[in-house]
C-alpha positions as CSV (number, residue, x, y, z in Angstrom):
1,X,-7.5,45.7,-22.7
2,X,-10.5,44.6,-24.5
3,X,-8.5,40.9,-25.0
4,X,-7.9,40.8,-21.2
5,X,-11.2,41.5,-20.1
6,X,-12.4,38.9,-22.5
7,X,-10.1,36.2,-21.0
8,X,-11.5,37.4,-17.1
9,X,-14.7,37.0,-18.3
10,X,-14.2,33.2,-20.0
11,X,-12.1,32.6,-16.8
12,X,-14.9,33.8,-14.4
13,X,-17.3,31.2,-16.5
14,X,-14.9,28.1,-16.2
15,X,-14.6,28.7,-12.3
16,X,-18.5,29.2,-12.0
17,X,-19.2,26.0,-13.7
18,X,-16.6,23.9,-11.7
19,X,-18.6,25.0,-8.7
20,X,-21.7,24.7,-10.0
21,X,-20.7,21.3,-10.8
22,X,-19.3,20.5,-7.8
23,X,-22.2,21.3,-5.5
24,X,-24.3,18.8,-8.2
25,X,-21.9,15.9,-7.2
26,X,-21.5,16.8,-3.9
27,X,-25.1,17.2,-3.1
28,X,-25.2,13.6,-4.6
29,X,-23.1,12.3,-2.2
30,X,-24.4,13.8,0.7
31,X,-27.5,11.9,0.0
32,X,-25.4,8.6,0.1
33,X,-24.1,9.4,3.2
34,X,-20.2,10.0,1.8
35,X,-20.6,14.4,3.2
36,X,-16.7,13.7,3.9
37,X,-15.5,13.2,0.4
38,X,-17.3,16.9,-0.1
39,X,-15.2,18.9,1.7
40,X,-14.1,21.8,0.2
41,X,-10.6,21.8,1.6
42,X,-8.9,18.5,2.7
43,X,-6.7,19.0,5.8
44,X,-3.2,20.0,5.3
45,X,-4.6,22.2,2.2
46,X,-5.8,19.9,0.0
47,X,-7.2,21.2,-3.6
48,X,-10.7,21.8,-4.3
49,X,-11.7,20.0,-6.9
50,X,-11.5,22.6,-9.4
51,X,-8.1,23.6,-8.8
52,X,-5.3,23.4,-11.6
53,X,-1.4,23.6,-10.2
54,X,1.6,23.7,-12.1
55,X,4.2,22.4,-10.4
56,X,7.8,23.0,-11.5
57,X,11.8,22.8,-11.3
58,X,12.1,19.0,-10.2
59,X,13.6,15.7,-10.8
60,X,10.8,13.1,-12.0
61,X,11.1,9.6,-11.1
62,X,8.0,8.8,-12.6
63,X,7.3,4.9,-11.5
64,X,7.9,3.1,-15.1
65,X,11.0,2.5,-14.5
66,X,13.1,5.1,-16.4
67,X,15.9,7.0,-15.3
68,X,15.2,10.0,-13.8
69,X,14.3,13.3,-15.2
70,X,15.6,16.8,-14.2
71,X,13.9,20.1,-14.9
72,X,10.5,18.8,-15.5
73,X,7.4,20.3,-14.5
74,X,3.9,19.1,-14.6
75,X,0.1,20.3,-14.7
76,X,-2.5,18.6,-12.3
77,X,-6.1,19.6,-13.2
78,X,-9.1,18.0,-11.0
79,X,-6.8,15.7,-9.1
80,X,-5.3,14.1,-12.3
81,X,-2.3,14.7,-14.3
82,X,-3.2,16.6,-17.8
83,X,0.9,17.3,-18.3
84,X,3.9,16.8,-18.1
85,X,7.3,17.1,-19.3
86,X,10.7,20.0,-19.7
87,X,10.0,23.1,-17.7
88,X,10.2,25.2,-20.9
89,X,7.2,23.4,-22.6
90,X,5.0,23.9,-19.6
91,X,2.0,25.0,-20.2
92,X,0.3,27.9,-18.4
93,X,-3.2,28.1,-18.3
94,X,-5.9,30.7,-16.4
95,X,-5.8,30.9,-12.5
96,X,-3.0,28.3,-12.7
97,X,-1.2,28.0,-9.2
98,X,2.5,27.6,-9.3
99,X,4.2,25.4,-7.2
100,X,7.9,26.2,-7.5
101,X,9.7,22.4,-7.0
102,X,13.6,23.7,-7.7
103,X,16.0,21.1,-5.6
104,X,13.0,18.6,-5.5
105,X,12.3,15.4,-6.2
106,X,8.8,13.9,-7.3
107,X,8.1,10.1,-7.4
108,X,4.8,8.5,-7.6
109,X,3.2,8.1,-3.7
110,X,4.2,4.6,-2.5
111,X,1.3,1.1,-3.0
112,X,1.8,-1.3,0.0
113,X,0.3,-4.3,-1.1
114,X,-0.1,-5.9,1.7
115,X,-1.0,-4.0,5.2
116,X,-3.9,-4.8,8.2
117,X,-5.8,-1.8,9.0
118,X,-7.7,-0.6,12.3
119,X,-7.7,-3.7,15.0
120,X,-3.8,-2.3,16.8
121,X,-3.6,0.1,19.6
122,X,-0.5,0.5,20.9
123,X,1.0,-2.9,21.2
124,X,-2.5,-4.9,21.3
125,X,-4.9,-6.2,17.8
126,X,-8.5,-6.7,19.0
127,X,-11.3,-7.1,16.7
128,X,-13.0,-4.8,18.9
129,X,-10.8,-2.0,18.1
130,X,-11.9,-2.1,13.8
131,X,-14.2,1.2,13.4
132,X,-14.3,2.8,10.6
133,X,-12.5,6.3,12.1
134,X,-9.3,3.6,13.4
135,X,-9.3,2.4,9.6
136,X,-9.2,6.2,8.7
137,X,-7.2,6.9,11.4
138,X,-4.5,4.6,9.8
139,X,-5.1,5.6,6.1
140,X,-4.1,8.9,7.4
141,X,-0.9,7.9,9.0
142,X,0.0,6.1,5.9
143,X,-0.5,9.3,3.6
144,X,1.5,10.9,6.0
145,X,4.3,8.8,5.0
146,X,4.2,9.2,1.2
147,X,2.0,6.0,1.2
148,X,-0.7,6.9,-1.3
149,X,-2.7,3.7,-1.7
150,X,-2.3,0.2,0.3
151,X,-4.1,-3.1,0.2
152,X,-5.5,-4.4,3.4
153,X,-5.0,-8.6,3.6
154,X,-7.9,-9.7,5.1
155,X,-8.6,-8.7,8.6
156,X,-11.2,-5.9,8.1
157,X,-14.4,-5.8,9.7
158,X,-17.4,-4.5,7.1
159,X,-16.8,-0.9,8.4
160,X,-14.1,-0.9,5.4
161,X,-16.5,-0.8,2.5
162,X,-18.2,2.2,3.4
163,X,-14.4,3.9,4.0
164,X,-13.6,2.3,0.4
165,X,-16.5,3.7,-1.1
166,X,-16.7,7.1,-0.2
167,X,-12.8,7.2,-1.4
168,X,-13.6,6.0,-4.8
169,X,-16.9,8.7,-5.0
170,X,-14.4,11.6,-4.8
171,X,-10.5,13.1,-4.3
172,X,-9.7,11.0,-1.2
173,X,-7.1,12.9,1.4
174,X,-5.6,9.8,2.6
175,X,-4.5,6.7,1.8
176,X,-6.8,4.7,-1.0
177,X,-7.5,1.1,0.4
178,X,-8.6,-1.6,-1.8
179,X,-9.7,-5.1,0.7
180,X,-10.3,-8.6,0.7
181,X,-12.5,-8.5,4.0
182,X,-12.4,-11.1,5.5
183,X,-9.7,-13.7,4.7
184,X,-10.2,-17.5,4.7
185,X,-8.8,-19.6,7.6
186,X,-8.7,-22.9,8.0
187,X,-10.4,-23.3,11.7
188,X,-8.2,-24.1,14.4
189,X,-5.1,-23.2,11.9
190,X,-3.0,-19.8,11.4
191,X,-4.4,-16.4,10.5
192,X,-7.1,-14.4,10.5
193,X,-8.5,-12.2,13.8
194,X,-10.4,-13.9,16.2
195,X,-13.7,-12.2,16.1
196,X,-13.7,-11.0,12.3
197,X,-12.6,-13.9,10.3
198,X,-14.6,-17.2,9.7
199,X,-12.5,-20.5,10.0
200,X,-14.2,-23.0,7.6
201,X,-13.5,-26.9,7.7
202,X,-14.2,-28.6,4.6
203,X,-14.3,-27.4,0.8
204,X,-18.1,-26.6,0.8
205,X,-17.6,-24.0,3.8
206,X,-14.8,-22.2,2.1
207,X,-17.2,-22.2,-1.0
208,X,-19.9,-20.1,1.2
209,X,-16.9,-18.2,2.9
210,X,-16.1,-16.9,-0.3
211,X,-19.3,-16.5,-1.9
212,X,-20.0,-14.2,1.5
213,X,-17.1,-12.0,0.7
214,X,-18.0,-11.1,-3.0
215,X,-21.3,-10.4,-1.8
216,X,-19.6,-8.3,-0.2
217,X,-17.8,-6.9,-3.0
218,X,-14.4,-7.8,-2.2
219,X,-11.6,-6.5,-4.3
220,X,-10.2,-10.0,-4.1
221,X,-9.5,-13.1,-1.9
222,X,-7.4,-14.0,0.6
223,X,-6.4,-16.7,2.3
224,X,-3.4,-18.7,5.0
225,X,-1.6,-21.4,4.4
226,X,0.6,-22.0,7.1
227,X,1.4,-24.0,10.0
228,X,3.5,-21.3,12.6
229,X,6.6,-23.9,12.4
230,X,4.5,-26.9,12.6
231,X,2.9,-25.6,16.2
232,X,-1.2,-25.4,13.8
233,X,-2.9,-27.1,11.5
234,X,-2.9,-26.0,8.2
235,X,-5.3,-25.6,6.0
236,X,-6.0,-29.0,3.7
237,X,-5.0,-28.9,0.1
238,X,-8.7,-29.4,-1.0
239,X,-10.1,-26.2,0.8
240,X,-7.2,-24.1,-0.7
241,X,-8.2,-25.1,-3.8
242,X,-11.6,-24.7,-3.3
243,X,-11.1,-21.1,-2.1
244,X,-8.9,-20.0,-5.1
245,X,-11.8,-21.7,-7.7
246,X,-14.2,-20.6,-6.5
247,X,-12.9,-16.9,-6.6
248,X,-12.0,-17.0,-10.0
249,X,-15.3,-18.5,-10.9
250,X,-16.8,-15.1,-9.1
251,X,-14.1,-13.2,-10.8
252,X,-11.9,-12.6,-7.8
253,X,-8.2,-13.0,-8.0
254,X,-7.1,-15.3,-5.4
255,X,-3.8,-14.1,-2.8
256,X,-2.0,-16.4,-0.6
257,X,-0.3,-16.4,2.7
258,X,2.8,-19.0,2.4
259,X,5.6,-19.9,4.1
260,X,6.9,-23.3,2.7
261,X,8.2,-23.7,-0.7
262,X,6.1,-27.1,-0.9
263,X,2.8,-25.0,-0.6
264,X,4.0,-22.2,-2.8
265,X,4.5,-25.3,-5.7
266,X,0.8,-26.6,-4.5
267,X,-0.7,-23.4,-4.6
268,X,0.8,-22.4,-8.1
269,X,-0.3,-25.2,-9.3
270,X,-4.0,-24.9,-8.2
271,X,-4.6,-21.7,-9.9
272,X,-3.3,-19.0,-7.0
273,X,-2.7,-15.2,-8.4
274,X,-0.2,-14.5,-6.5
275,X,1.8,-14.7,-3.0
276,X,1.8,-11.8,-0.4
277,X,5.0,-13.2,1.7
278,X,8.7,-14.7,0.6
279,X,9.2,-18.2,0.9
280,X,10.9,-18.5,3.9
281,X,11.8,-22.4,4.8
282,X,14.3,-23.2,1.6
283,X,16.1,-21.6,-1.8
284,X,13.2,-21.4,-4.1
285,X,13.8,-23.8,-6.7
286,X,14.1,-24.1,-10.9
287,X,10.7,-25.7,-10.8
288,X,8.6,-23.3,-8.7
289,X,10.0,-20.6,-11.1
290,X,9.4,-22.5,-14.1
291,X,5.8,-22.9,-12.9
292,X,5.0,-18.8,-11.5
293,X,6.6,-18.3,-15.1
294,X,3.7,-20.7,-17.0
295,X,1.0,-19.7,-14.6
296,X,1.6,-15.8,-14.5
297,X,2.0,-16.0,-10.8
298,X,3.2,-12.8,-9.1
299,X,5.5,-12.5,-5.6
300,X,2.5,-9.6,-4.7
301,X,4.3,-8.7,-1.4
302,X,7.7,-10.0,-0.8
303,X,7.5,-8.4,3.1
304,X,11.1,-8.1,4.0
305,X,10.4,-5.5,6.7
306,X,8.1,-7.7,8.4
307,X,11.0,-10.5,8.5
308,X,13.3,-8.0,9.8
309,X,11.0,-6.4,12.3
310,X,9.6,-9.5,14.0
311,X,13.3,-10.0,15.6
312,X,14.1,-6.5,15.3
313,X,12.9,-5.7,18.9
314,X,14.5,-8.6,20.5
315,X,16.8,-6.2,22.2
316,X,17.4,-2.6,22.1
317,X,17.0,-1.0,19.0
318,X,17.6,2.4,17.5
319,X,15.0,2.4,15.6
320,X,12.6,3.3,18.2
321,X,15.0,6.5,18.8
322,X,14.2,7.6,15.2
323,X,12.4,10.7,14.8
324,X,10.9,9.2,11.2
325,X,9.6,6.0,13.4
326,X,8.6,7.9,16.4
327,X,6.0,10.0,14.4
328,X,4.2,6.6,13.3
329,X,3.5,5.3,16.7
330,X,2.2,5.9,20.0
331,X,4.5,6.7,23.3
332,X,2.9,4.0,24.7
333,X,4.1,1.9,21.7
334,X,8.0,3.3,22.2
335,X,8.0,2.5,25.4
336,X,6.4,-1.0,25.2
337,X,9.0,-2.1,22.1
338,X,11.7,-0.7,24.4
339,X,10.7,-2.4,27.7
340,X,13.2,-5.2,28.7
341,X,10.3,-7.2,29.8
342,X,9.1,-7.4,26.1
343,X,12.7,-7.8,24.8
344,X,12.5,-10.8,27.1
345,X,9.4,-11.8,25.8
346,X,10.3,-11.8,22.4
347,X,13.9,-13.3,22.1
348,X,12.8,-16.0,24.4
349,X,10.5,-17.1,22.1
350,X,11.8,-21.2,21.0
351,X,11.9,-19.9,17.2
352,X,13.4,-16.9,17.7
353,X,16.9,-17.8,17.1
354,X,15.4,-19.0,13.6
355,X,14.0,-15.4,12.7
356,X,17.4,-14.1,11.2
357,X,17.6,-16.7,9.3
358,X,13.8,-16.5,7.6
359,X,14.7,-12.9,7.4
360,X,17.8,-13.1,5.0
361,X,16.5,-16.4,3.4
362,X,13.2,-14.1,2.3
363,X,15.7,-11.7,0.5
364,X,17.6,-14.6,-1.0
365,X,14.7,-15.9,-2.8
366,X,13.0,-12.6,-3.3
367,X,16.5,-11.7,-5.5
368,X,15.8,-15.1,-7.4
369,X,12.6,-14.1,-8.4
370,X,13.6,-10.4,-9.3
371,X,16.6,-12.1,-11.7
372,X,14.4,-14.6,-13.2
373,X,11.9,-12.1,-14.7
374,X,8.9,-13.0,-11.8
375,X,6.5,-10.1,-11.9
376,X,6.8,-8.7,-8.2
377,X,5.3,-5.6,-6.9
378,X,5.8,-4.2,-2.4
379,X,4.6,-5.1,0.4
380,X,5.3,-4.8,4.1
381,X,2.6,-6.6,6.7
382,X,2.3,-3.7,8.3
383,X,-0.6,-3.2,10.3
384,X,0.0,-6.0,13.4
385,X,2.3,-4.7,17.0
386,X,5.4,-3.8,16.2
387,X,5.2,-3.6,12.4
388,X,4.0,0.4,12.0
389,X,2.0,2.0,9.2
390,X,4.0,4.4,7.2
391,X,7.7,3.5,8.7
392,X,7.5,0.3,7.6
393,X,7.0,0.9,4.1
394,X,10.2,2.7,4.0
395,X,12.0,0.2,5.5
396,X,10.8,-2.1,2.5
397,X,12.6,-0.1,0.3
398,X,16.0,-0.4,2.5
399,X,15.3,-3.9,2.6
400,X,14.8,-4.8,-0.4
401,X,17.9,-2.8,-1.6
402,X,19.6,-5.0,1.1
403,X,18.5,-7.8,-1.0
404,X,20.1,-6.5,-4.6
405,X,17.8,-4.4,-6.2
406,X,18.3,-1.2,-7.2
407,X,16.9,2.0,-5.7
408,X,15.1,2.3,-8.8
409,X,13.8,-1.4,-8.6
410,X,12.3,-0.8,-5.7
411,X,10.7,2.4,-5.9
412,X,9.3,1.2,-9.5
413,X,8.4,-2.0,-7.2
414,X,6.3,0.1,-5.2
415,X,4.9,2.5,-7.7
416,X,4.6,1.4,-11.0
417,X,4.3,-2.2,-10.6
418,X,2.3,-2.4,-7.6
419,X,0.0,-0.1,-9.6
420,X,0.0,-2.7,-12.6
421,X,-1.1,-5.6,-9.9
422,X,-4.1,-3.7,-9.1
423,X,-5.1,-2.3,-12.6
424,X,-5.2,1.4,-11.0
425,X,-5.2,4.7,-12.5
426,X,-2.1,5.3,-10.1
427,X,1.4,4.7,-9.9
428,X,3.1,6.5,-12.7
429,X,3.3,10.1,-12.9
430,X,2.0,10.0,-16.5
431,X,-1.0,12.3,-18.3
432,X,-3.9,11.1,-17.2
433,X,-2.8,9.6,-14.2
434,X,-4.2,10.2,-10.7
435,X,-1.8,13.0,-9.5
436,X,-0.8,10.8,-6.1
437,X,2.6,11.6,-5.4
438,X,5.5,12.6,-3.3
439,X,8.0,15.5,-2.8
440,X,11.6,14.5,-2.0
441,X,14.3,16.3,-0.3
442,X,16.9,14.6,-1.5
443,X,17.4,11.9,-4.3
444,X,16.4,8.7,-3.7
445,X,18.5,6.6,-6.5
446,X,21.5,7.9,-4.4
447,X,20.6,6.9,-1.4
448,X,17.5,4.7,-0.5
449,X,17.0,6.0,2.4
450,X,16.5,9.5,1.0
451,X,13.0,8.3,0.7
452,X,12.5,9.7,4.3
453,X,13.4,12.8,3.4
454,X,9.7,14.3,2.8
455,X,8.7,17.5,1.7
456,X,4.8,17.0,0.6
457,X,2.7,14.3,0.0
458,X,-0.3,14.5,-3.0
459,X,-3.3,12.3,-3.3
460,X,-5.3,13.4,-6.0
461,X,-3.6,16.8,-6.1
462,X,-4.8,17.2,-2.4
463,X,-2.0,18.1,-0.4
464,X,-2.5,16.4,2.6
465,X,-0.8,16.5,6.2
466,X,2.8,14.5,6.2
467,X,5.8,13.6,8.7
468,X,8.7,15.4,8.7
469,X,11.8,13.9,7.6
């Protein structure tokens, strides 16, 4: 009796000093302005910081890449991992909440590394629309999806680093977002948002353009290279690599936007980190793998969704019939994608007829890069009309199964690896770890597109608000 009251008394203690601490750090960043990382329960039920679960029963897939694990359990305290492992080694310590798993299946929440946040509604991108609540606004359809973290390519207005701050002050309860501001564009060339980006014309422009966005404190740089089928100009070889030295010289990592395998062979020779698209014109060759290889270059974002979806709604498509897509987009979007006037509008477009063709190229030379040992992490280009946060992210997946890769090369794609590319303290369900994960249904290296199938979504052991499958 004496033992128990002991243990009540050192528990009472613990939970006095989490809160005691809590209000310290909270009271901090009230005074910076961040009140909404403070919150003492995230919607959906999120965790106070504080708060140690145990959950239990499941099937890890745990983003390294090794095969799955049943009956494993695992101890979340403060929003990170501090365990895990066989259900019968689990440890159980005071006020622990249990959070029975059995029939589940727990993989690491899903790192799009390349989305465009806030500027859509409906079926129309205006700068006008980028606020900071239509940034969060998408961060939370994204978490909804089992999408725990993205990376936003260039099109955000400054509203995003006060978003990205206040995230990174506490336990976020949506999506984390890491940005490269605003992108470079050549002017009068491809890419960009009118009204938020800032076309440059020579070298020394792109220079400032760059310095401007690590003022900013960009998480890196980004910048187009691309003609739209020779209908732009596109940006000279000397301003590209002007942008991508003069980030590294400001200790940025430098992303491109390609399209032609002759640029791709340019841009890895001039120093680029890595590409956020497929090339999409021609095979990818010996020698532009031979160079990624020498130069460390990474396929970032290999974006198959986004070469299936911009012929996808060419004509009538189940898709927009699906529950799981429905959930990710406005009625006024469903009905726009499934008007016959923009059917019309899209598949009468002269290039149309050479989407499909992009589309499986992309996978072709995606698959080449997979078998010759390129590191590659996941993207989508979600973000723009017609390519929806959270869906499209699952569709990736199907894609880039479609394209030879395991279900458990993809899902390590877009967990462990994508992690990797961004140095995070995410991606793997390991000790330590940021507890950012999702509850499956159903089994995922079955069937791919059991990744719908969601029961719960974490973010830093906040359980936060999520579709149904």
């Amino acid at each position: 009796m004496i033992e128990h009251k002991e243990k009540d008394r050192m528990a009472h203690h613990r939970n006095t000093w989490r809160v005691r601490t809590r209000a310290l750090a909270c009271a901090a960043l009230i005074g910076a302005g961040l009140l909404g990382a403070c919150s003492k329960e995230a919607p959906g039920g999120a965790a106070a910081a504080g708060d140690t679960l145990l959950l239990s029963n499941f099937t890890l897939i745990d983003g390294t890449g090794a095969a799955a694990k049943p009956g494993q359990a695992m101890l979340v305290e403060d929003g990170r991992i501090k365990w895990v492992g066989p259900v019968a080694e689990a440890p159980h310590p005071d006020g622990v909440q249990p959070v029975d798993l059995a029939g589940k299946f727990v993989m690491p929440g899903l790192i799009d590394l390349h989305v465009h946040l806030g500027t859509v509604q409906d079926l129309t991108q205006k700068a006008d629309f980028f606020t900071a609540d239509s940034v969060r606004k998408d961060l939370r359809t994204y978490a909804s999806y089992g999408v725990t973290t993205v990376q936003s390519m260039g099109t955000d207005g400054d509203a995003i680093f006060g978003v990205r701050d206040a995230e990174r002050a506490g336990r976020p309860d949506m999506a984390r977002v890491y940005t490269a501001g605003q992108g470079i564009v050549f002017k009068g060339g491809y890419g960009g948002v009118p009204g938020i980006n800032h076309p440059v014309a020579t070298p020394a422009e792109a220079k400032a353009e760059v310095d401007a966005q690590v003022a900013k404190n960009v998480d890196f740089i980004k910048l187009w290279v691309d003609d739209e089928l020779h209908s732009m100009p596109k940006m000279p070889a000397e301003i590209s690599k002007a942008v991508i030295d003069e980030a590294h010289a400001k200790g940025k990592r430098a992303l491109a936007h390609v399209f032609y395998l002759d640029d791709a062979k340019r841009l890895v020779e001039q120093g680029i980190d890595g590409f956020v698209h497929s090339v999409r014109d021609k095979p990818i060759d010996d020698a532009l793998i031979a160079a990624m290889k020498a130069k460390g270059t990474w396929q970032v974002a290999p974006t198959l969704s986004r070469e299936a979806a911009v012929h996808a709604f060419g004509a009538p498509n189940p898709i927009t019939k699906d529950p799981f897509f429905r959930q990710s987009v406005s009625p006024a979007s469903v009905t726009g994608l499934e008007s016959p006037e923009r059917e019309k509008t899209v598949s009468s477009n002269p290039n149309w007829k050479f989407l499909p063709e992009f589309d499986e190229r992309a996978k072709a030379n995606f698959a080449t890069e997979v078998k010759a040992g390129i590191p590659y992490g996941f993207g989508t280009d979600a973000g723009p009309p017609g390519r929806v946060p959270g869906y499209s992210e699952h569709w990736e997946l199907w894609e880039m199964v479609k394209a030879g890769l395991t279900p458990l090369q993809a899902i390590t794609a877009a967990t462990g690896n994508a992690a990797k590319w961004l140095n995070a303290d995410t991606g793997t369900l390991q000790p330590g770890k940021w507890a950012d994960l999702v509850v499956l249904n159903a089994d995922p290296l079955a069937d791919i597109h059991n990744s719908k199938t969601i029961d719960t979504v974490y973010i830093a052991g906040n359980k936060v608000p999520s579709v149904k499958p």
